[in-house]
N, C-alpha and C positions, 0 to 999 in steps of 0.2 A: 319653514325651517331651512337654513342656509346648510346647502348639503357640504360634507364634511372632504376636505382634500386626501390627497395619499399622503401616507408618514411624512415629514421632514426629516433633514439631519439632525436636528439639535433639538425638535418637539412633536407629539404625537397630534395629532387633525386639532390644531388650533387653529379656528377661520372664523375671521371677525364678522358678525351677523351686521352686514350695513349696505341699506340700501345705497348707489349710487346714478343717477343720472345719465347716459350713455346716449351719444349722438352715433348712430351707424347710419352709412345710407339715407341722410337726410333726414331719421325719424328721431326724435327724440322719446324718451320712456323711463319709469323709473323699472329696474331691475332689481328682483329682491336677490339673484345668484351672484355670488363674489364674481369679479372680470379682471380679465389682465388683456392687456396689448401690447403686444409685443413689435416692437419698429426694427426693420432693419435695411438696410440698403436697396438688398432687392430681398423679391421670392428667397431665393436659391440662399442667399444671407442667413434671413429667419428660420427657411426652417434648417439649414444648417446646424448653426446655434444651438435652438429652440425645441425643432421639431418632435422630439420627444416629449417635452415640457406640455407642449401646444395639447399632443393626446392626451397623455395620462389627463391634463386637468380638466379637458373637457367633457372628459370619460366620467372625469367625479363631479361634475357638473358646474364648472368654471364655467362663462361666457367669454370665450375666445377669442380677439381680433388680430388679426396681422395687419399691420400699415407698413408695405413698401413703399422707400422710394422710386423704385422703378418697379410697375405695377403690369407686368405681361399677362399673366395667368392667376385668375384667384383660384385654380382649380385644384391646388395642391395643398391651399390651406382649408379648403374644404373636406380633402381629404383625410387630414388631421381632428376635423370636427371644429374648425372655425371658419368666423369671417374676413374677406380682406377687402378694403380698400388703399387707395394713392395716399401715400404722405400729403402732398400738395392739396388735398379735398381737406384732409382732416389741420392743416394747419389754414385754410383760406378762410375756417369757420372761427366767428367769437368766443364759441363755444365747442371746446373739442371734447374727447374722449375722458373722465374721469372715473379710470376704473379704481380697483384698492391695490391695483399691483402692475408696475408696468417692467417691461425689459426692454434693452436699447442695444444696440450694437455701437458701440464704441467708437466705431469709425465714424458712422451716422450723427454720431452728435458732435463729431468735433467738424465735419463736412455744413453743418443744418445751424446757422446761429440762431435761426426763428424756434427751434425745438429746443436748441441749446437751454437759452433764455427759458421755455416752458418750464423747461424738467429741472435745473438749478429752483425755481422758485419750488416745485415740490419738494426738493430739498430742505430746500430752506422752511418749507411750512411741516417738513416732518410729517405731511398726513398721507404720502402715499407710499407703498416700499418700490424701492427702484432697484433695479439689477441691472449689470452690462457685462457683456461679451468683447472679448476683442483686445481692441486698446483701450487702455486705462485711462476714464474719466477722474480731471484735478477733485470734481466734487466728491466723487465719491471713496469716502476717507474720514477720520474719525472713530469715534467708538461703537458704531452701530452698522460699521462697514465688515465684512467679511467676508471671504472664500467660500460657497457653496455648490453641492454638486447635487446634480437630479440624475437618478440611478432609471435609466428608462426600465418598462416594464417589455414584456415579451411583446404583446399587443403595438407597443410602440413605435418598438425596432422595425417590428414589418408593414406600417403604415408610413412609420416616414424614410423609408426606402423607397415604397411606393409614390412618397409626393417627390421626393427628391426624384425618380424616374421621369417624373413631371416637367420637371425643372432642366436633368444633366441628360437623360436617355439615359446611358447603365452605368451603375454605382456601384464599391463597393461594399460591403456590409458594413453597416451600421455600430459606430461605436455605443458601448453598453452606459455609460456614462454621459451628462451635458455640463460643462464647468460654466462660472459666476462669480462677479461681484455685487455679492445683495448691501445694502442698506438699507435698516427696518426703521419702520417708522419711529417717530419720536413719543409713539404710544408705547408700543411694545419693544421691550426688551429683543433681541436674538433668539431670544427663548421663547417668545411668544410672538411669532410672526403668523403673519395673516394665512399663511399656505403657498407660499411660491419662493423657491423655488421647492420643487418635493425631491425627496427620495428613496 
């Protein structure tokens, strides 16, 4: 059974039961737990962004990747309860990352034409839901485009403080909120999105 996400904004634990195919670390496997990966320029980027997101879903049993492009330390998305690898490994491959739910940093895709190109076609096939941070992607837009926010959980806030320590030395605390531009797939309505982002 495809374990169930934290609330959304707009729907309660709707997550699409579907296996996907996931290349990490050179292995490939089918996975029957929903995945997102999340890309962002560097570490310090994602979990920026993210790092909230990153816990809470892996906490409800998302399979989590981060893909920097500049890739110092996977040690802070482990601390969140994910994987990371180098941008550069996962675009070298034929075959990359196809989880049910990706997030992007904004800047990253208007920097990366080889990513660009990827994630425009998920667009365009409407099979994956794509979110971005940052600056605003031209693609994403239309009717299935919206403002979403992921309300971090307690648990969160003090983990990714903890990775962001990782990343900066000393932080401040940790905002209560993570903002978003989701586009849900061309299955589901807004209403019915896969589980990412939560809150």
């Amino acid at each position: 059974m495809t374990p169930s996400a934290p609330t959304l904004p707009t729907a309660q634990n709707n997550v699409t039961p579907v296996a996907a195919l996931t290349y990490i670390h050179g292995r490939a496997h089918w996975g029957l737990r929903p995945q997102l990966a999340v890309l962002g320029i560097s570490m310090d980027d994602a979990v920026s962004a993210a790092g909230g997101a990153i816990f809470d879903l892996s906490m409800a049993g998302w399979e989590v990747t981060v893909v920097a492009g500049e890739l110092d330390n996977p040690r802070p998305a482990r601390i969140l309860g994910a994987d990371a690898i180098d941008l550069d490994t996962v675009l070298g491959r034929r075959r990359v990352l196809q989880p049910q739910a990706l997030a992007i940093s904004g800047a990253l895709m208007a920097a990366e034409d080889r990513l660009r190109g990827r994630v425009q076609e998920c667009l365009d096939r409407g099979t994956i839901e794509v979110s971005t941070w940052g600056q605003q992607y031209a693609g994403m837009t239309g009717d299935r485009a919206e403002s979403t926010t992921h309300r971090l959980s307690h648990a969160a806030r003090v983990f990714k403080q903890q990775a962001l320590r990782v990343v900066r030395g000393e932080v401040d605390a940790v905002a209560p909120t993570e903002s978003f531009c989701t586009r849900a797939t061309s299955r589901s309505a807004p209403q019915a999105r896969t589980g990412w982002p939560v809150g």
